[in-house]
N, C-alpha and C positions, 0 to 999 in steps of 0.2 A: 504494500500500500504506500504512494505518495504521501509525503505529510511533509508540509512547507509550515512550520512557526508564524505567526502575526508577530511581526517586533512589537514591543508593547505601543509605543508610540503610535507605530499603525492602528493596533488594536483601538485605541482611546478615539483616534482620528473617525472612525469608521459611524459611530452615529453623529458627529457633527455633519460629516459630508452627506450623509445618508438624509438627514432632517432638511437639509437646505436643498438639496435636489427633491426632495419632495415636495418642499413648500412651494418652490418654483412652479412647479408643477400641476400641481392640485390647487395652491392658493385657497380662496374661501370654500371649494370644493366642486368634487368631479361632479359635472351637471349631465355629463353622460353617462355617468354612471346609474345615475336614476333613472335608466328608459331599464334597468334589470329589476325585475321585481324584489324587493327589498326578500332577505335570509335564504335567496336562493344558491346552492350550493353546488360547485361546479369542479371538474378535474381540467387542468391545464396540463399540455406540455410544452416544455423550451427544447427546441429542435434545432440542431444544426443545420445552415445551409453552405458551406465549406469547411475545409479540414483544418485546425488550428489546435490549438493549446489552450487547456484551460484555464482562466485563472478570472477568481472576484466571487467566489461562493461565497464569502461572510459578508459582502457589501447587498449581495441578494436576499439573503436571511436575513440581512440588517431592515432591507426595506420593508417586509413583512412583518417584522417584529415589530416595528414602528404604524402602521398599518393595521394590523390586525393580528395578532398574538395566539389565535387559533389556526391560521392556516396553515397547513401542514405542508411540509418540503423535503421529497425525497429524492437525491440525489443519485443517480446512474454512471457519472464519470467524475475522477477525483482529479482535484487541485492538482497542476501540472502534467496532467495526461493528454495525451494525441487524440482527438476524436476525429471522426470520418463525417464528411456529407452525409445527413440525414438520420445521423446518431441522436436518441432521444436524451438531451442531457441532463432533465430533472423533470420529476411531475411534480405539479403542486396543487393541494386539495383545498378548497377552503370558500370561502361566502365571495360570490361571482360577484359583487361588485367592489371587493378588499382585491380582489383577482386584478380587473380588469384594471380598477386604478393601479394600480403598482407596475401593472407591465412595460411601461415603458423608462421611467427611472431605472428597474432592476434591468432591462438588457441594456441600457443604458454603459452601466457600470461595467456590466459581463463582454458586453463587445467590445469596450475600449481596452480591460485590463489585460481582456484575451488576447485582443490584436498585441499587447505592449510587450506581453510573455510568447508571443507566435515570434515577435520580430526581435526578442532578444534570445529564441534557442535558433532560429538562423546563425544569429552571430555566432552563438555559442559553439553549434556544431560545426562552424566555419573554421573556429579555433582550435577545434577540442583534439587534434593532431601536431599543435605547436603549445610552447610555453608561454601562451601572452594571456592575459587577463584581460575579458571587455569589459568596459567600465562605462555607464552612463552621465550624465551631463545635468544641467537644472533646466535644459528645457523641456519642462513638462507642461501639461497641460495647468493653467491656473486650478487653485483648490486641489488639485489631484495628486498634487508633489511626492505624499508618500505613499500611493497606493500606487502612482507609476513605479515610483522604485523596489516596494515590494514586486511588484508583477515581473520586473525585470528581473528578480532573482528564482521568480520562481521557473522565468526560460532558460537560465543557463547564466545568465552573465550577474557582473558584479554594483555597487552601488560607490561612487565616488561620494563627496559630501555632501548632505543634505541638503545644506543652505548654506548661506552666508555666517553664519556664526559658527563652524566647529572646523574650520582650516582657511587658512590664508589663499589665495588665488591671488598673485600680483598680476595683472595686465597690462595694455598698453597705455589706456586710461591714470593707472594708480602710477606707471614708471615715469610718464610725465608730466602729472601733478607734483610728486616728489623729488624730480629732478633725476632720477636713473634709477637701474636697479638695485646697485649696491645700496643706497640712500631708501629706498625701501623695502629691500629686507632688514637692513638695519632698525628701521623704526616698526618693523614688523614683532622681531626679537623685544623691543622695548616694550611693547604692547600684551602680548603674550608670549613670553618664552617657551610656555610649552604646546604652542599648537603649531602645527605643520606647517611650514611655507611653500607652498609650489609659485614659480615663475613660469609665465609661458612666452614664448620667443618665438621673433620671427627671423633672425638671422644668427649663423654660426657665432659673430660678435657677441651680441644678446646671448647667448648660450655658454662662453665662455666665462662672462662677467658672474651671470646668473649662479653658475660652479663655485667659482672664486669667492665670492660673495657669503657663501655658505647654503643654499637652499636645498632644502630635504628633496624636492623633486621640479625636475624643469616638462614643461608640456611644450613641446617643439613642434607648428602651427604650421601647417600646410607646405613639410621642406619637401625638397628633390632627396629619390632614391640617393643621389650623391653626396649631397649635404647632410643625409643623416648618416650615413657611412663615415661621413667625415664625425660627426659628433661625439658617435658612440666610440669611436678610438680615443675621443678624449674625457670620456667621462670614468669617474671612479666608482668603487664599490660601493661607498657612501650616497650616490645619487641614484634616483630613479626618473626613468627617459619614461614618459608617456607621450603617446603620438596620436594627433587632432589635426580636424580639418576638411570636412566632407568626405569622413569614409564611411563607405558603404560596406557589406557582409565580404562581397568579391573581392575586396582590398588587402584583406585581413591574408592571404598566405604570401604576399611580397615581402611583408612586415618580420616573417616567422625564423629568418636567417639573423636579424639583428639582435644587438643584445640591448635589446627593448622588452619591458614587463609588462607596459599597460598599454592599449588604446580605448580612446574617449570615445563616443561618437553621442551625439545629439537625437539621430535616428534613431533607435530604441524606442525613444519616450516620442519624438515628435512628427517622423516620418511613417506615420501607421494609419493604416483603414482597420475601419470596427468592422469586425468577424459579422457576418451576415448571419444572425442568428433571429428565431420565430417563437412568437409564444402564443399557442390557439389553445381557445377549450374541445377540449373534446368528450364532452359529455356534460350532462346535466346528473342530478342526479335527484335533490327535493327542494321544495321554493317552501315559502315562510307559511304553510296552510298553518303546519302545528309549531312553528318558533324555532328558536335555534337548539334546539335540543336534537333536528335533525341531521347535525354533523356526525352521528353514529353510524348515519347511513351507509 
């Protein structure tokens, strides 16, 4: 069995995002949801329409739990698993109009997170023959920040920093405001001595300073095969070479000769289509003659 961990902080995350994509949504309330006769009780399934990877089962559960706390959700394919076109990937039983509103928040979640874990076990298996680690970026989707980057671990690949608060990123922006590199790793060290500092460079120059300098890690931004041949002969054991810059899955075995550990890519989180997935009822089963006590049924 699959079993992928919710980092806690995903954990915690998952009814704020779940509450505000509902509210969006339903607002003062589904008004078509009342063309279904009120405690009528119905079985849905979410259905595949292409092959992908799954991932976002507790942001689904979330929304039903939030919704209506009786309808029942049984799942057919688990967290990180391969499903096929036309694979039934969960039924769910419960009062056809908690049903129907919900349907679209919950594939909402399931098609993006899926598409973000489909396009990071590409990468992953593009890798998984060499020694490099793929590592994603902050461009995600607004509000979605750590449920992309769980999704992304649950295809294969790795999570870089969260945000802006738990590692330094110098760019070209911070090297000249502060006058270079050296001048802000410097005041980088002053600030927090013990968080990470990566520089990312766009020229051998810049990369050499960046070393010098002291930085735990340099991100070296869209160089020539040549110029990173050139770099990594000058880097030491003490740094790590990550490599950025519009790579795609295909790029990743040119990369697999160098003595390079990570690459970034943006794509993961930002270059993805939502997994074409369906949610029909198919079946009725009792409407409200005798109350909801016919969820026994």
């Amino acid at each position: 069995m699959l079993n992928y961990k919710l980092p806690e902080k995903t954990a915690h995350d998952i009814p704020v995002c779940v509450s505000r994509a509902l509210s969006e949504d339903i607002g003062e309330g589904d008004i078509s949801a009342m063309l279904i006769p009120e405690w009528s009780i119905a079985e849905a399934e979410i259905t595949a329409n292409e092959t992908a990877v799954l991932c976002g089962k507790a942001w689904v559960d979330e929304v039903f739990v939030q919704l209506d706390k009786s309808v029942q959700l049984i799942w057919h394919v688990e967290e990180g698993q391969l499903f096929d076109r036309g694979t039934i990937i969960a039924t769910i039983i419960g009062d056809a109009r908690s049903l129907v509103s919900g349907e679209r928040t919950a594939l909402n979640f399931l098609q993006t997170l899926s598409a973000t874990a489909t396009c990071a076990r590409h990468y992953s298996l593009a890798a998984s023959d060499s020694h490099l680690k793929i590592l994603d970026t902050r461009k995600t989707i607004p509000g979605l920040r750590l449920a992309q980057k769980y999704a992304v671990t649950v295809g294969g690949c790795y999570n870089h920093r969260i945000g802006l608060y738990d590692a330094f990123l110098i760019k070209e922006n911070h090297i000249s405001v502060c006058g270079g590199i050296t001048k802000a790793i410097s005041k980088a060290r002053i600030i927090d001595p013990k968080k990470p500092v990566q520089v990312e460079v766009e020229t051998i120059q810049e990369f050499e300073e960046a070393v010098f300098a002291g930085a735990n890690s340099v991100l070296v931004d869209n160089f020539s095969l040549a110029d990173l041949k050139r770099v990594t002969s000058l880097a030491t054991d003490d740094i790590k070479i990550e490599i950025s810059g519009n790579l795609t899955a295909k790029d990743i075995e040119k990369y697999s000769s160098f003595s390079v550990s990570h690459i970034s890519s943006g794509s993961l989180t930002k270059h993805i289509n939502a997994i074409d997935l369906s949610m029909r009822i198919v079946r009725m089963k009792n409407s409200k003659n005798n109350g909801p006590g016919l969820y026994n049924n």
